[in-house]
Structures are given as C-alpha cells and as structure tokens.
N, C-alpha and C positions, 0 to 999 in steps of 0.2 A: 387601343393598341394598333388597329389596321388604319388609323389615319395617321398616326404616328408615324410608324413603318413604309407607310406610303409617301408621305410628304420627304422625309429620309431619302428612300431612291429617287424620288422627283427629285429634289435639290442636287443630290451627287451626280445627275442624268444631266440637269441642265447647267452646271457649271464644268462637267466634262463638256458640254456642247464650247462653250463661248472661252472658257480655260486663260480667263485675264491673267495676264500678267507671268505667265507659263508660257510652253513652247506653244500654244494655240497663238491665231491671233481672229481678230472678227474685221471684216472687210471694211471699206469705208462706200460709201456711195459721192460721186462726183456732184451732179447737179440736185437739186434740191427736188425732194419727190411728192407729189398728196395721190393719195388711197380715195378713190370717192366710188361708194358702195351706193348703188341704184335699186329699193325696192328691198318689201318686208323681207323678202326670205335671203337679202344676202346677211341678217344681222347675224348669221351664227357663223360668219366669215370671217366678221372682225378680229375678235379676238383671238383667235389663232392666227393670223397674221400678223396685228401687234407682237406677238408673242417672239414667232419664229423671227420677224426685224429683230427685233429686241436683243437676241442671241446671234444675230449673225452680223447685224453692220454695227461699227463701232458709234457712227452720228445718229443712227436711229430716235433719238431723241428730237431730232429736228424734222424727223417727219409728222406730217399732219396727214388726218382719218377725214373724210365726213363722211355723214349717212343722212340718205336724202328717203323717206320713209312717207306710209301713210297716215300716218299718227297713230294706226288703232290700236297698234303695240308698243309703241314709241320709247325706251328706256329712255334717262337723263345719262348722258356724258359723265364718266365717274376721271376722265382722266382729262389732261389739258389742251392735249395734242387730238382730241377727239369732238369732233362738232356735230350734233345730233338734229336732223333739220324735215321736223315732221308737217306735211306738206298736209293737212287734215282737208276735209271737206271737197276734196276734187270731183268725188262722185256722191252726190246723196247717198243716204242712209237706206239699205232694200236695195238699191242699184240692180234689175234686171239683168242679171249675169250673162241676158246677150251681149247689151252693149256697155257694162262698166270698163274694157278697157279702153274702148275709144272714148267714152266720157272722162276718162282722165286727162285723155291728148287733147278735147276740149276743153273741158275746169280748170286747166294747170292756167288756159290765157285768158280765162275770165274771172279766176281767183285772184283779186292784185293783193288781199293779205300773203297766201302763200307764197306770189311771184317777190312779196317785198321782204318777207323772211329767208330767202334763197338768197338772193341781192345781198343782205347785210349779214347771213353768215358767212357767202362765200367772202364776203368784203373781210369778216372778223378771220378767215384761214388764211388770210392774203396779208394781211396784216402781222401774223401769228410767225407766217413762214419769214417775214423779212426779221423778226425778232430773233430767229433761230440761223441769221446768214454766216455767221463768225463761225458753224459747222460745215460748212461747205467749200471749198477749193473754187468755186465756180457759180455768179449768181446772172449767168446771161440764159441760164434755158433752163426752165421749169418740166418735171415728166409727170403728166398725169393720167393715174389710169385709174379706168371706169369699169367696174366690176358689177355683174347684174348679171340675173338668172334669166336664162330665155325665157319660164313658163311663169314670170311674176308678171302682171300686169303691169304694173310701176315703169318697164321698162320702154314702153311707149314713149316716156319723156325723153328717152337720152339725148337725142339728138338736141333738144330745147337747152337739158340743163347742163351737157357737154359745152356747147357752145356759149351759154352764159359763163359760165366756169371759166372758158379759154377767154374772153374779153377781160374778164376782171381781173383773172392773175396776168393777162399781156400787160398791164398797166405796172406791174412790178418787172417783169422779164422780159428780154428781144424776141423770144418765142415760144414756145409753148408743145410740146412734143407728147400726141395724146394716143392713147393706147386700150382699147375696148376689150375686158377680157369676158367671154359670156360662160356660164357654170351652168351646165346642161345633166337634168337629174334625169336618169334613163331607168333606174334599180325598182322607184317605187313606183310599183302596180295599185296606186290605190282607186277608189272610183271616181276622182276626179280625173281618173289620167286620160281618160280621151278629150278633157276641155284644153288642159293641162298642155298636151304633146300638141294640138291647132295654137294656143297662143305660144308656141317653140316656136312654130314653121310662121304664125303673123311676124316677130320679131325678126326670123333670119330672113323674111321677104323683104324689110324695112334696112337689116343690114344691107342688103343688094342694094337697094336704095341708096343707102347715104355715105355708102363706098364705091360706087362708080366714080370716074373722075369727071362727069356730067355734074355732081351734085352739088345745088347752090339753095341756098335757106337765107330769108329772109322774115325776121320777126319780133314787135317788140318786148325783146327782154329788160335790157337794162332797165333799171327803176332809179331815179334821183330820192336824195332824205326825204322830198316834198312830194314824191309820188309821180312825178314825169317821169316816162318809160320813153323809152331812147331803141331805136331799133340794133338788133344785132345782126351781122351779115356773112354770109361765107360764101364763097365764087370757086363754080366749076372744080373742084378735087373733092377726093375720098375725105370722109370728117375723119376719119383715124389714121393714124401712123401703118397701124396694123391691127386685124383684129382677132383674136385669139378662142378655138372651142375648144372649152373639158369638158368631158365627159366624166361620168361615177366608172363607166366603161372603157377598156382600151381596143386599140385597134384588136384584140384577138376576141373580141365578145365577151372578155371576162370582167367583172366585178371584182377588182384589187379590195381588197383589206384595207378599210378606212379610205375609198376611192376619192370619196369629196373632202376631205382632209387634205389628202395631199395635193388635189388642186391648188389649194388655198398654197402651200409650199409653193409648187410650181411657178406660181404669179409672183412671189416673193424672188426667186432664184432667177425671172428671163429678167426682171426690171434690176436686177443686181447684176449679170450681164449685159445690159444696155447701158448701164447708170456706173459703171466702175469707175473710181478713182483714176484717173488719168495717169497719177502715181505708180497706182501699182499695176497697170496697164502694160507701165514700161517694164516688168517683171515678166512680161509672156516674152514667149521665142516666136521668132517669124512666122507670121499668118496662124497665130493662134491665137490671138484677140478675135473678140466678136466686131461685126462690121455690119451696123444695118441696115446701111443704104445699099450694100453690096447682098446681103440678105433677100432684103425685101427686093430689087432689083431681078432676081432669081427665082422671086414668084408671080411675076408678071404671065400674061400668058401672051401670044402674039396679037389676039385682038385686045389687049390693053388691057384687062379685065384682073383685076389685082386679087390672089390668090391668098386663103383663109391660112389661120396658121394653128397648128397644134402642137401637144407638147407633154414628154414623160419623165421623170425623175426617177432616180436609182440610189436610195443611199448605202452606203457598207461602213457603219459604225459600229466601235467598239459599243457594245449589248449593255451600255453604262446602266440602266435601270435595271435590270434584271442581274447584273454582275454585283449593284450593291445590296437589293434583297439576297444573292448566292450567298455573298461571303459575309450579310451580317446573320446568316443563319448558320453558317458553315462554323463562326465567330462562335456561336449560339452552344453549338454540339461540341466546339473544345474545351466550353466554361464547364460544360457536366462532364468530360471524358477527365478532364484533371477536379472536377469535385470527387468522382467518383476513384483516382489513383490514389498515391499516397503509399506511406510505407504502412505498412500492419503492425499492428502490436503486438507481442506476447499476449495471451490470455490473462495474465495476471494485470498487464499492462491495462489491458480494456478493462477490465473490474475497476480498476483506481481511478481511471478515465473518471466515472460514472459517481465514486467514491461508494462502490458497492462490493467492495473486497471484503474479504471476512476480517481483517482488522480492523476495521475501518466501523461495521457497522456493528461488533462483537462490541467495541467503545462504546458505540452511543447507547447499545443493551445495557453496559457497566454501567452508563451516564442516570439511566432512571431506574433502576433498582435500586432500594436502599442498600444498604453497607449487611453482611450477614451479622455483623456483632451486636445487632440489636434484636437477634434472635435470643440473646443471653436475658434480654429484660424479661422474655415470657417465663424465666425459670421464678423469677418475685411475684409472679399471678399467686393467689389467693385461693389456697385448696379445698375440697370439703372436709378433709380429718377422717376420709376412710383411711382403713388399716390395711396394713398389706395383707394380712394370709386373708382379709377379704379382696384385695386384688388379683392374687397369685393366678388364679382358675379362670380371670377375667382375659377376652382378647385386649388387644392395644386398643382399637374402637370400645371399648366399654369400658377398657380402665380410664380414657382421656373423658368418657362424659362421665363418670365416677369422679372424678376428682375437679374437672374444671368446670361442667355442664359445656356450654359451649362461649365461655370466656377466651380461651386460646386460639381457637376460631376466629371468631370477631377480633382479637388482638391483631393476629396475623392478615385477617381481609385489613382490616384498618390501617396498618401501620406499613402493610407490604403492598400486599393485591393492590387499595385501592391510590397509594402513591405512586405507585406502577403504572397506574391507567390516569392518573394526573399528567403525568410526565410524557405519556405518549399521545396525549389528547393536543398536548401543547407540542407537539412536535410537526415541524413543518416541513416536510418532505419535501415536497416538489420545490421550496426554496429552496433547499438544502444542494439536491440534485442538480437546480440552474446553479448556482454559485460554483461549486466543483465542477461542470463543464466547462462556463464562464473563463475558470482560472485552466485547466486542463487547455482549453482549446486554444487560449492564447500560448500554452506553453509548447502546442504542436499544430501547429495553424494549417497544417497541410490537411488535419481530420477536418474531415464537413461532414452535414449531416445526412450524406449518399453513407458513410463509414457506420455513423449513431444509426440510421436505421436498421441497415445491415447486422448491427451488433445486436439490436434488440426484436426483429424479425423470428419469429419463431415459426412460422406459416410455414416454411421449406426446410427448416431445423437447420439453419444457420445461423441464429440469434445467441454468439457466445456467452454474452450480458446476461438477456434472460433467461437464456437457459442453463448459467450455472446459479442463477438467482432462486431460481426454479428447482431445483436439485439442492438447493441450499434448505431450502425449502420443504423437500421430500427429508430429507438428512433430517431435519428440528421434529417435523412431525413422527418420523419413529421411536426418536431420544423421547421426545415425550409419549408417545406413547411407552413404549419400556417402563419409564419411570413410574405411569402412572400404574401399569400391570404391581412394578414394585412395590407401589404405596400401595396397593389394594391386599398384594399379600403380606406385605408389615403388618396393617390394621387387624387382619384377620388373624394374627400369630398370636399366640397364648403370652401373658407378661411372663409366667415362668419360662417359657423356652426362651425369654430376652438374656440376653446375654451380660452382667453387669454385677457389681460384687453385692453378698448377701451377707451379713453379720446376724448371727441366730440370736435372738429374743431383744434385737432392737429394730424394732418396728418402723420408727420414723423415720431411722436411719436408712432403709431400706426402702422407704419410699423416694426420700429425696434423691437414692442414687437411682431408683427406678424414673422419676420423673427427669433427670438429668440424661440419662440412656432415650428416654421415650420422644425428649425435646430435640435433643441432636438428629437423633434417627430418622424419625418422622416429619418433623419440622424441617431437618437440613432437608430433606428428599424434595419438602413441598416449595422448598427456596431453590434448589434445583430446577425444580417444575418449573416454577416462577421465572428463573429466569430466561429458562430456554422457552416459552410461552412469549415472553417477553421479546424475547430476538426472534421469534416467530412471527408474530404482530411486523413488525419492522420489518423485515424482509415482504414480507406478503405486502405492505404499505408501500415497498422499494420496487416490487414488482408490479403493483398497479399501476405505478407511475410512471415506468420503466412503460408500461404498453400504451397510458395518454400518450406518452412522447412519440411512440412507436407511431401512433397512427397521426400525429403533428406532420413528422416527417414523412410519411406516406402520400397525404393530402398535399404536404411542396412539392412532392417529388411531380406527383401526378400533376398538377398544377403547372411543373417545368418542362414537362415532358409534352402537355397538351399544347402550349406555349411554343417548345421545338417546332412541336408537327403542323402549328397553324405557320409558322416563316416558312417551312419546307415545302407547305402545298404553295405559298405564295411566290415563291422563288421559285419552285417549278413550272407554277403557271405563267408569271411574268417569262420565262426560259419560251417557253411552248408558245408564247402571243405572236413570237418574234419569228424571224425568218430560219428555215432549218440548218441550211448552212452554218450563217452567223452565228445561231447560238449552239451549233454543233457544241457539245461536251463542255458548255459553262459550268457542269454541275461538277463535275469530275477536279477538272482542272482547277479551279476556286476553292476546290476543299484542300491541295496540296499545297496553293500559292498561298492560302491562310494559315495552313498550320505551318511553315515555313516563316513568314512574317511573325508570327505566334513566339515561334523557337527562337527568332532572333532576340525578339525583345527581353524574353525571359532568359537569353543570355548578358545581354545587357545589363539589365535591373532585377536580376532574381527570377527563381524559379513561383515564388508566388507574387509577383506581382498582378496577377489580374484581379486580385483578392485586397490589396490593398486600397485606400479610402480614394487615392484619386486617380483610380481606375474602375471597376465595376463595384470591389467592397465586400460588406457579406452578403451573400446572396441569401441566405434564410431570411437575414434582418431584412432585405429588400423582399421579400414575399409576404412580409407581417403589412408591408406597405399594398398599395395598389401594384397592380404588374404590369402599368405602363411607368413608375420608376425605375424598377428592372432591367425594361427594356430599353428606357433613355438612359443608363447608364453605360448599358452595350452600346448603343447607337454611340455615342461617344467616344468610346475606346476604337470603334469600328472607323468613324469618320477622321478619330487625330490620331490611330496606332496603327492601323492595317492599311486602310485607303492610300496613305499617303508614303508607303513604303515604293521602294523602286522598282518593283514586278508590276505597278499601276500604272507604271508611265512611258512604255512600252509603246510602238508608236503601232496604230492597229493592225500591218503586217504581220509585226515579229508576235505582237498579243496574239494573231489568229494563229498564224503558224504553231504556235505552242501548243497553243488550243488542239488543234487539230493531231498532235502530234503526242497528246498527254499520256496515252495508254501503251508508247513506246520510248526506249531510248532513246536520248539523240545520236547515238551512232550504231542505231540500228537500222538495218538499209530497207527495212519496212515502212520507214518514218517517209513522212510525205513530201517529194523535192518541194523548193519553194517554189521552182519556176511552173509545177502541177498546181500549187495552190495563186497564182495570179492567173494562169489560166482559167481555172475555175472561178475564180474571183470577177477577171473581164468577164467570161462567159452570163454569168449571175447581172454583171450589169447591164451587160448588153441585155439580157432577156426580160428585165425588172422596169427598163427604161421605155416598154413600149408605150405609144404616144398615146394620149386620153379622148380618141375618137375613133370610132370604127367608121370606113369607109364601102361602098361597096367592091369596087377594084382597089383592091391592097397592091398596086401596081399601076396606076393610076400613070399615066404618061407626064401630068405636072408633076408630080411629086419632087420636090428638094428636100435632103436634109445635111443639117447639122448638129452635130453633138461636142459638148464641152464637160472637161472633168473640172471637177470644183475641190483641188486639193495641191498639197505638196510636190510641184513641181520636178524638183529636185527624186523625190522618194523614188524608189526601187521599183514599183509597182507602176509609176506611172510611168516613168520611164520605158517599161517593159512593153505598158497598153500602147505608147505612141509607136512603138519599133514592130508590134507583132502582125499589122497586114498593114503596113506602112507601101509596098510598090501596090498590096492590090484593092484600095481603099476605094471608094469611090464616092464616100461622102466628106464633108470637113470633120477633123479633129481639131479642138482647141481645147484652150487649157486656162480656167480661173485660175494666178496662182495664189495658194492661203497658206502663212506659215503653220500647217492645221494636220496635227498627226494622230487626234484620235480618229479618223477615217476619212472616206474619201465620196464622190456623189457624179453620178452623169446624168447632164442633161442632154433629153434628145429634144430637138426641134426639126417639126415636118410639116412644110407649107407650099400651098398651089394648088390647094385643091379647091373645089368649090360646093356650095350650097347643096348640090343634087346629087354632089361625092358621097354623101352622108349616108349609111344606113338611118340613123335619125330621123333624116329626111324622107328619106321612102316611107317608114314606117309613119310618119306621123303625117303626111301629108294628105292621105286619107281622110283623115279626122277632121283637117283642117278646111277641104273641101267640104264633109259631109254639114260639120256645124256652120259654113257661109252659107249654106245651102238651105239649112234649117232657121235664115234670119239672124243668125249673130254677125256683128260689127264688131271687128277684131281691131280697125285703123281710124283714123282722127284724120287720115289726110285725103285727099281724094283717090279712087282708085286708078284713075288715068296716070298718077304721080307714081303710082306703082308698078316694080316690073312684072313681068309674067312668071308665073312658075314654070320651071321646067317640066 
C-alpha cells in the first residue's frame, strides 16, 4: 500500500512539474548540450539530473550524459543517451594512499587501453549528439559541462579529459563552450575527512592552474582506430568558460535540506540560462536576458585574474506531493463519513433489514414444526385396558404410564421433538441472513456496513438488531418456562380433578374421554413447548450470527480506520518535509477543496455515486480483497474525479492565497492582502536563494551578482518582484520567461571571488599542508607548474 501511495503523489508531483499539454510548458534549450561526470562519487549526480532535464526542457532527450569512472564501481548505461566509461587500472591494486592520486594523473598517459576507450566513447557521444540535431535550433556550438567533486581523486584528470572531449566534439561544432562545475562535500565529518578536505585544496590549486589566462597544455591524447595518439593542444587562456563551487553549505554556514541535491538542480538551471532557446529569449523585456560575456566580464579582477562563481536556487511550488497524499486521504475520510450517514430506519425497518422480525422468523418456526393435527393420531396408540375407577385416584403422570407405559412419549419425541431438530439441523442461517442483506441492501444502497455494525453492536447498548433479538429471546425463555411450570402442575393433578364428561357404570367410555382431555391438555401444552423451544433455538442461532457478523464488520471497520490513519501520518508528514510557509495549512484547506469537488460530483451523478462499480464500488467487498485494491480504487477516483477539478488548476498565487487565507472569509478584513503575501513570498526567496559557498568576507570587494526568476512573466507576483526595489537594486534582475503557473524559482548567481575567499579554503588548507608534509603526492604535474597558495 505505501509504495502504491507513494508512487501516486510521485506521479501527480511530477506531471504538475512538466504539465504537457496544459497551461505549463518546459523550456527548450538552444544549443546542443553533454553532462560529463568526472570520478566515482559524482555517480549519484546522474540521475537526478537526468531526471530534473527530463521535466524541465522540452528537447531533453537529445542530450547526452557520460561518466568517466574508476571501474571499481562501474554500473552499465541502462538508458541510451547515457555513456558509461570506466577508466580501470590507472592506479594498481593497494595504491599507497599517499600517492594514488597523482598515480592517476600518471596511469591515465601510460594506460593506452583506457586513453583508447575515452577516444571511441567520446567519438560514440559525438556521434550520438549529431543523431539527435533535428532537436536543436542551433548546431554551430556545443555546451559542455564537467561536473566533478573536489575530494575524488578522479578529478586530477580534468584538464586531460576536458580537453580530449573539446577536440573531438570541435570536429562536429565551430566551438565548443566548456563549463567546470565542482560539488564540494563540507556536512560529512567522517575519518577520511582530513585526507578528503587536502585533496579539495590539491584540485582548487590545480583550478588556479588551468584558469589563468597563462595556461597552455600540451599532450598526446587523441588516439587513431590503429592506436596513433595525435597530440592535443590549448594556448595561453583559462580551460573553462567559467568555473562554478557548491557547496552542501550556503554562504550563512547552514546545511540546507537535501544540500547536494539541489546542487545537482542548480547546474541544471545556470546551463538552461546560458543554453535558452533563442526563441523564447525573444520573450524577456530589456536587459532581462542572461548575458555571459557581459557576466563573466564583471568578474574579472583588475590584475586579470578571472573570478570563481557560485550559485542558489529558490523554489515556491504548488506542495504537489504532499497536496496529493492530503487530499487522497482527505478522499479517504469522506468515503467513511458518507458509509457511516445515511438515513436510519425505523426499528422494525432494521429487523427486516436483517430478516429477523418476528414475522419473519415466527414462519420459519411454523416451517419445521409438524402440523398440530397429527397430535390426533396419538389418540389410536394402544392402551393397557386399565379401568377408570382404577384411574380416577391416579395423577395425570401415572395415569399416562398406566395406560401407554411410555408409547406416547416415544410417539411424540419421534414424530415432533425429533422432526424438529431435523428441520433445524438443516437449517442454514448465515445463508439465510447473507441473502436478506444481499437483497435488503441493494434495496437501500445508502446502508453499509458502518449502519449493520452499529445495529448489531451491543458493547455500548446500541445494537437495535441484537438487542431486540436478545429480548426476543429473554420473552421465548419465560413462555417456556411458564409452560413448562404448567406442565409440571398438569402431570401432578389428580385424573378426577380433570375436567371432562363422566357417564356412570361405563367404564371405557370414560376412559376414552379421559384419554382425549389428557391428550389435548398435556400433549397440546407439550406442542406449545415444542414450539416456542423451537423458535428459541432460531433465534439464539439468529443471534450467534448476528455477533459473527458483528465482529466481521468490526475487523473492516478497524482495518479502515488503521488504513485512514496510516495516509494521515503520510500526508502529514509529506506536509512537514516541506517548507513551512509553502505548506502553511495544506491540511486544512484540502480537506474543504475535496469535500467541495466531492459535493459537486455527487450533484452531478448522484448522491451515491462513490459506491458504484466504476468509481470505488463496495467497499466491504473490496476489504474481503487485499487493501491495496481499495486503495487503487481511491487512488483512481482521486486522480480522474478530484485532481482534475478546477480548484487544482489555480495558478500557485491564487492556490497559496487561499491556502493561507482558509481559516477566514474572503471578506473578512483579517484575511491576508495579497500584496502581504508576495511580500512574503519575495522575502522567502530572496532568503532560500542564498548562494552554495561560504566565504570569509561576505562583502568581499569582487563580489557581483545576478539573479533570474524562472516563471510566468506576465503573473502578478512577478510582476510585483521586478517593481518592488526596482530605483534601489543594485544587483541585475532578470527573468526566464516559462508559460509555468504551478510556481515560480530564483536563481541567484555570485562571482569574483577567489580560491582563498573560501572558508573551505581556510579550513582545509591546514590539512592539505600537513599531509605534503607527511609525504603524500597530491599532483602528477610538476610543482614549479603550480601556483602558490595564498
């Protein structure tokens, strides 16, 4: 059931993101782009990045992934656009963990298997991307960017297999626009982390490196099909466009909620501001386009020294996973608040329900009792030819074993007693009982069996059913008893005190009217017995079954109810994962907007429509099932009857406004202006958007920035954001614009700073002194090629 549930709001989460074909739309990218992931630990990078493309640019499909890896983990490529290229063997097996990472930056040029599997997969991406040109507007400039964690060894190579990469796809494109983004883990304290934080500071020494505009490389890469390596070259410039640090950390020292996650976003969101559709480009207002060259220009410093760049994201979307667990739980508590309505019956009404009315069950008593007129045949039994005046003195008990011994006895167990207990042996109750519900309930479909338990509940003495069943019951057992008091003093009465006519000196005559008074009397009292004995058994059998069923319906209810309260925690807690604004009062407001959507439809199609077959059905029948039928039955009604009602499509303003405004009238002047809730709204993103690197002067004199909203141009909200410190701004606003109303996103970008800006730096530079000092070889290039540390 919780993967069910879960896969449910995943789906309606991420087709709220991407909303084809609706008022959403997903962006296009202009030039053709590859993703090349450097070293083991970027592989848990991939896939969220796929992912987020996937949902945001509409050509996503013609982008291409590699992962240039050490083999020791190496997955296989499960998708096509993904090129898996494990570099095995660069450092023996044991590798001295002083110098395995400079024995990489040596093995990679003494490896010519791995330098020739580099070669012919970048050759097969290159190949791959002109396959995929008919998605692009634009095939004169290729963007690629190199994705790699400071503290992986792996990353040593970049510069080698950056520039392999940029020769091979130049042979397809006029140029080649390359873009270094490094994923800097700061959170985990584990005990690698002092080796860990020195191979950060070897890498960002080596950035300095190979971003001055001094820097020129020469070496042979390229490899021919026959194994001729062909030298590669690059002259005097930085090897990157630009090079980008995230942090798990933002500039305030905090550890954001799923920090390295949204990195991965991050990279996704600058390269879709660099890469936009030229198209919809033309859709920005003056100087809100992004502009790199003008960008990067602004973080030059005056000795030339080109300035690091970093970056935060902000999103404020409709809470689409946590609003479809809300309301398919909210869905959840209407399906029991209308099992458990309904109109009530009369008391008489519920007995018939059940088919346990005293007509009803007084028949089937009729049904197995023989007929009384077969009590006349005991009057032909076979006397002894006592005489009456030797009766007269005798009780009723000693005149009947006088005359019959115990003949009349045995007649009656025989012919009554034990036809009686035939007839009820073969009696089937609890069929009985399902069939009369069966027909009963389709004749009032609004009872369920929230009403059948109630009715047969006796725990709190509300159980009409059974407890006139029960009382029917107390009633049969005093009548029998009575009777039997009466039989006890019949037997015991003298034959002369019997009441019946006497003719003096005819003896026989006076038996056979004695034996015809004695047979009515006693015999009818004991056919009495019989039968109400008889209708005792029945009911007592009406009421056992009446309490299986009781505790039937007990076990679903519970069963419904554990079921409610596991959506509830999950919907709560999906509420509470989120941000507290954003999901300020999802719970509240979802439970109105569904019983609302709820009321509509059942004005439409009837008041029980959620009960019929192609909408959720019976809900008992569906509990004899597993209770993830149940719940894909809900899940269904939720996704094609509620979801898609027109309180869902709300663009995320007016959705949040409501939201926040649920617990008051709308014209009540408590309720919260709008222009209070985009205030708060900017404020949240302005605060959400801080950039993913701590500095030590957060004031730093290079410091530039820029920030872009990634939304609905046109909307109210954005609109409000460009107008509200529009004379006293002092950084750029710009504006992606996306026909995109479930919500809105700012990116901030902050660059010029440098290497020894870095708290990172400070802090780990220690480390990285102490272990050169203790003998470990961090570089593969000479140290003289290297700059100084600050």
């Amino acid at each position: 059931m919780r993967e069910m549930v879960e896969q449910f709001a995943a789906d309606y989460s991420a087709a709220e993101q991407s909303l084809k074909g609706t008022e959403d739309d997903q962006s296009s990218i202009h030039f053709p782009t590859v993703f090349l992931f450097i070293g083991d630990e970027t592989e848990q990078a991939i896939e969220p990045m796929m992912k987020s493309n996937t949902l945001r640019w509409a050509n996503h499909a013609g982008v291409v992934y590699g992962h240039v890896s050490s083999g020791s983990s190496a997955r296989e490529a499960t998708v096509a656009n993904l090129f898996t290229i494990p570099l095995s063997g660069l450092a023996p097996q044991g590798e001295d963990k002083r110098l395995i990472r400079a024995r990489i930056g040596s093995g990679f040029h003494q490896a010519a298997d791995g330098l020739g599997l580099l070669n012919r997969t970048l050759r097969q991406m290159n190949d791959t991307i002109g396959d995929y040109g008919r998605m692009y507007a634009s095939f004169d400039r290729l963007h690629l960017a190199v994705i790699t964690r400071a503290d992986d060894p792996m990353n040593v190579l970049v510069p080698d297999i950056t520039l392999l990469a940029q020769s091979i796809f130049g042979t397809l494109f006029k140029s080649v626009q390359m873009d270094l983004f490094v994923l800097l883990q700061e959170r985990e304290q584990s005990d690698s982390y002092g080796y860990a934080a020195a191979t950060g500071i070897s890498f960002l020494r080596e950035i300095e490196r190979f971003q001055s505009s001094a820097f020129s490389y020469r070496a042979p890469l390229l490899q021919a099909g026959d194994g001729l390596t062909i030298p590669v070259e690059h002259q005097s410039a930085p090897l990157f466009d630009l090079v980008y640090l995230l942090s798990d950390r933002n500039e305030k020292g905090m550890s954001p909620y799923n920090g390295m996650e949204q990195n991965y976003e991050i990279i996704c969101r600058i390269l879709l501001l660099k890469n936009r559709s030229q198209r919809e480009m033309n859709l920005q207002f003056n100087g809100e386009s992004y502009n790199n060259t003008s960008f990067k220009h602004s973080l030059m410093a005056e000795s030339g020294r080109l300035g690091l760049v970093s970056a935060g994201l902000a999103k404020v979307h409709r809470p689409s996973y946590a609003i479809a667990l809300t309301v398919l739980y909210h869905l959840f508590d209407q399906v029991i608040v209308r099992l458990q309505s309904g109109a009530e019956l009369s008391a008489a009404d519920k007995l018939r329900f059940f088919g346990v009315d005293a007509h009803t069950l007084s028949a089937r008593s009729k049904e197995r009792v023989p007929q009384p007129d077969r009590l006349a045949d005991m009057k032909g039994l076979i006397t002894s030819g006592v005489r009456y005046d030797e009766l007269r003195g005798m009780t009723l008990s000693q005149a009947e074993h006088a005359l019959y011994g115990s003949s009349c006895e045995a007649f009656f167990n025989q012919h009554f007693v034990q036809t009686a207990k035939q007839q009820l042996d073969g009696m089937d109750v609890a069929g009985a009982i399902k069939r009369t519900l069966s027909r009963s309930m389709s004749e009032e479909p609004r009872i369920s069996f929230y009403h059948l338990y109630k009715w047969t509940d006796e725990s709190h003495g509300r159980g009409e059913v059974i407890g006139s069943v029960q009382e029917k019951i107390r009633e049969l057992s005093r009548a029998i008893e009575d009777i039997q008091e009466e039989l006890v003093q019949l037997y015991d009465s003298r034959v002369e005190d019997l009441k019946f006519q006497r003719v003096p000196f005819m003896d026989k005559r006076n038996v056979r009217s004695l034996i015809h008074t004695f047979l009515d009397q006693v015999y009818g009292l004991r056919y009495e017995r019989l039968k109400l004995e008889t209708e005792l058994v029945i009911y007592r059998r009406y009421a056992a079954e009446l309490e299986q069923l009781n505790q039937w319906y007990r076990v679903r209810i519970e069963r419904l109810h554990d079921l409610r309260a596991q959506l509830k925690t999950k919907a709560k807690q999906s509420i509470s994962l989120g941000d507290d604004y954003i999901g300020q009062n999802v719970f509240d407001y979802y439970e109105r907007v569904t019983a609302d959507a709820l009321h509509e439809l059942e004005e439409k199609r009837g008041a029980s429509i959620l009960f019929e077959e192609r909408y959720i059905g019976n809900v008992g029948d569906l509990l004899e099932q597993e209770e993830s039928v149940f719940i894909e039955r809900l899940i269904v009604v939720c996704r094609r009857d509620i979801l898609t009602t027109s309180r869902f499509v709300l663009s995320f303003e007016e959705e949040l406004l409501h939201r926040a405004n649920v617990s008051v009238s709308y014209t009540n002047r408590q309720a919260l202006p709008k222009e209070e809730l985009f205030q708060q709204l900017y404020r949240m993103l302005e605060e959400n958007a801080a950039i993913h690197i701590r500095l030590f002067d957060y004031t730093h004199k290079h410091r530039y920035e820029e920030k872009y909203i990634f939304g609905d141009r046109s909307s109210e909200f954005i609109r409000y954001a460009f107008g509200l410190d529009e004379s006293s701004r002092i950084h750029k606003l710009g504006c992606l614009h996306e026909n995109r109303s479930s919500g809105v996103e700012k990116l901030h970008l902050m660059g010029g700073f440098h290497m020894e800006d870095m708290m990172y730096y400070r802090n780990a530079k220690a480390f990285y002194d102490a272990y050169v000092q203790d003998g470990y070889k961090f570089h593969s290039t000479d140290e003289s090629e290297l700059p100084d540390l600050h």
